[in-house]
Kinemage of the C-alpha trace (Angstrom):
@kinemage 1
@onewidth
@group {chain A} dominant
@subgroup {mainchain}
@vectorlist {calphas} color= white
{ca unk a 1} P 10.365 64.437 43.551
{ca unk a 2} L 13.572 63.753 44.708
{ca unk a 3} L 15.531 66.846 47.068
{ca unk a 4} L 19.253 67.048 47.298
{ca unk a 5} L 21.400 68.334 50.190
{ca unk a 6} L 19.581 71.224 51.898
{ca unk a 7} L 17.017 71.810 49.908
{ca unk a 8} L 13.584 71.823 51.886
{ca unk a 9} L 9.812 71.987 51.259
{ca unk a 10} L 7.772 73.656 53.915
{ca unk a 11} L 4.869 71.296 54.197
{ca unk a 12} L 3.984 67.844 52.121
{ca unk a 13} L 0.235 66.758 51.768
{ca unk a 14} L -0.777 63.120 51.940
{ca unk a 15} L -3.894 61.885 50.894
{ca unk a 16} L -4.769 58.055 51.367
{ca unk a 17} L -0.935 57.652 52.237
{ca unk a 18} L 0.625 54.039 53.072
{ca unk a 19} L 3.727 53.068 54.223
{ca unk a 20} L 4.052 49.207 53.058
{ca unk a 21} L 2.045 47.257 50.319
{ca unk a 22} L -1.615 46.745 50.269
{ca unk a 23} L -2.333 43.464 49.713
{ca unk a 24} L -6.068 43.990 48.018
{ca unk a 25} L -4.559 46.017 45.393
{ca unk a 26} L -0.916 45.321 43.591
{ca unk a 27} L -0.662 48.291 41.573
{ca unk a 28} L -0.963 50.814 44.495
{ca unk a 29} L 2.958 49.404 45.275
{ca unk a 30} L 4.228 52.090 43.121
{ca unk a 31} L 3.011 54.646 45.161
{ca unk a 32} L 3.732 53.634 48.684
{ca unk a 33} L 6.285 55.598 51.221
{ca unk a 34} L 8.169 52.820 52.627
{ca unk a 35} L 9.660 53.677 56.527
{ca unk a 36} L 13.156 54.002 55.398
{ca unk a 37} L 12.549 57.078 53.200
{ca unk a 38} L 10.843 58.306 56.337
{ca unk a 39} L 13.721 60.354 58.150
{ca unk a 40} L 14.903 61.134 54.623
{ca unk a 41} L 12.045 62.906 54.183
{ca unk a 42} L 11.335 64.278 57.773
{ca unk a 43} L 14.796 65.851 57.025
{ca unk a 44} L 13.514 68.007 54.240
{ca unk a 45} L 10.052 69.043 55.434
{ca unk a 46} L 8.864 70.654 58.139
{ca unk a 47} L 5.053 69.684 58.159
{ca unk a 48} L 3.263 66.860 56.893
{ca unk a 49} L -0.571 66.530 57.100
{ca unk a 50} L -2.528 62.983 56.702
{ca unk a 51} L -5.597 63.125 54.980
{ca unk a 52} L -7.723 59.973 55.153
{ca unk a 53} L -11.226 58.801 54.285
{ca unk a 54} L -12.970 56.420 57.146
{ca unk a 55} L -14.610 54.541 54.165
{ca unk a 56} L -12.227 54.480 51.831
{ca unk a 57} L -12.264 51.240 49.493
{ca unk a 58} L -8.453 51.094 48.627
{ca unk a 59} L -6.645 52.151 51.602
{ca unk a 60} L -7.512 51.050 54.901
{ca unk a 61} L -8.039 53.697 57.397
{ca unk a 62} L -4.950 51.855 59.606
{ca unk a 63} L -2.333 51.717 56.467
{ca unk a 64} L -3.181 56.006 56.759
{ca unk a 65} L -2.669 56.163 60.504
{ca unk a 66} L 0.380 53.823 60.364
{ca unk a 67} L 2.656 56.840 57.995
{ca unk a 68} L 0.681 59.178 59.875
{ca unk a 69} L 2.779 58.174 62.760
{ca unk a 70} L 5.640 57.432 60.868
{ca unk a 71} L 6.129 61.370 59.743
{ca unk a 72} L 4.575 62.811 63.584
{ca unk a 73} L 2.109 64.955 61.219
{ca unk a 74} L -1.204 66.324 61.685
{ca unk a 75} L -4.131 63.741 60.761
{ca unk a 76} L -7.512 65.090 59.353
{ca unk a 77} L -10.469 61.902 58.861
{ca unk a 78} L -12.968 62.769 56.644
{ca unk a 79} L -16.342 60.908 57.578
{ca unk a 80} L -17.746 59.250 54.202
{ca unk a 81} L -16.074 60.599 51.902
């Protein structure tokens, strides 16, 4: 979803989010948030929240952390799931 202008979102939900390529899995490119459409998007939502899984086979728990901090939003860590 793209937003033009002034348009805003109140909150955007990120599950298993990355912010650069994972090496273990090529296809998963498609789908990553690279830092320079960071402030772009910081600009047009108020709220993020980071969902992450500390066993998660695809993305690492520190690719999660790493846009976590990236976007300043609240981080949730589910145990084994």
């Amino acid at each position: 979803m793209q937003l033009s202008g002034e348009e805003k979102v109140l909150g955007a939900i990120l599950v298993a989010g990355f912010s650069s390529e994972l090496e273990t899995h090529g296809i998963l490119h498609l789908w990553d948030f690279p830092p320079s459409d960071v402030a772009r998007s910081r600009n047009h939502c108020a709220h993020f929240v980071s969902i992450a899984s500390d066993d998660d086979t695809s993305v690492p728990l520190e690719k999660s952390t790493e846009l976590n901090d990236l976007v300043g939003g609240e981080f949730i860590l589910e145990h084994k799931k």
